[in-house]
C-alpha positions in Angstrom: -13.6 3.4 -33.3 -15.7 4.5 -30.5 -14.9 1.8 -27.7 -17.6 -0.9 -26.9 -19.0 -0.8 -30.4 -18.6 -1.7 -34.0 -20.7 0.3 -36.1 -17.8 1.3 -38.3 -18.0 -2.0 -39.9 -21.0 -1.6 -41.5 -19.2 1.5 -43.3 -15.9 0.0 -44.1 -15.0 -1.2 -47.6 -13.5 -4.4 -47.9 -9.6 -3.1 -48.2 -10.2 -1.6 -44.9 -11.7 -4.3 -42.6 -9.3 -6.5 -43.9 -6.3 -4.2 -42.9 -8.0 -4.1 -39.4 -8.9 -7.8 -39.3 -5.0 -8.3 -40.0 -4.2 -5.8 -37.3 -6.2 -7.8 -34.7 -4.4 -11.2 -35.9 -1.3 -9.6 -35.4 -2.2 -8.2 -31.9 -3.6 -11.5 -30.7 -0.3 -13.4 -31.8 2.0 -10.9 -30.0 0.3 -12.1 -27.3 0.5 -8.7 -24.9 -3.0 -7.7 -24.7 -4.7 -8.0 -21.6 -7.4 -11.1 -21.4 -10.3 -8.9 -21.5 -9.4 -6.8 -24.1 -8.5 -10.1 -26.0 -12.0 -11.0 -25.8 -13.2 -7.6 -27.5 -10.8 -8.0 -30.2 -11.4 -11.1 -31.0 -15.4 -10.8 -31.4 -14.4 -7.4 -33.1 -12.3 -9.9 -35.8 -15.6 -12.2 -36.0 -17.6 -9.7 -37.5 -15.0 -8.1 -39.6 -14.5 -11.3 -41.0 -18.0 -11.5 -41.4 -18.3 -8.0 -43.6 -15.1 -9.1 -45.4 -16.5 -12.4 -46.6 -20.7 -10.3 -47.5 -18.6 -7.9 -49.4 -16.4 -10.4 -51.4 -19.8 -12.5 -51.9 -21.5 -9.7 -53.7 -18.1 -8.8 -55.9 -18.6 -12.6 -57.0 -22.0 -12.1 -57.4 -21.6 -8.8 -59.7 -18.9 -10.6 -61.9 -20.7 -14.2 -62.5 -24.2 -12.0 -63.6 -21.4 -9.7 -66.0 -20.3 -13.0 -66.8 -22.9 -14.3 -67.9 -24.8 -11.6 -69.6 -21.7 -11.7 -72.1 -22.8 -15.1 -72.9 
């Protein structure tokens, strides 16, 4: 990740943002990171939540129209 940005996001799949939103959790609760860089994580975690929960939207999406062109 190139420092001040979060492009990547865009990019990841869903495994992968989840394994870093899960890293950042964990950072956050060990409690050692400097304030500022707290603060970076943290927004960093907002929007790979965000990706995480388009990403699992659109699965949904994909299986309820399969779903339904069965019936």
């Amino acid at each position: 990740m190139t420092e001040g940005t979060n492009d990547d996001i865009k990019a990841m799949s869903f495994e992968q943002a989840l394994e870093a939103l899960e890293k950042i959790v964990d950072d956050l609760e060990k409690g050692d990171v400097p304030l500022d860089q707290s603060i970076r994580i943290y927004e960093r975690g907002e929007l790979l939540k965000g990706h995480c929960e388009r990403l699992l939207k659109a699965a949904e999406d994909k299986v309820e129209k399969i779903r339904l062109s069965r019936d």
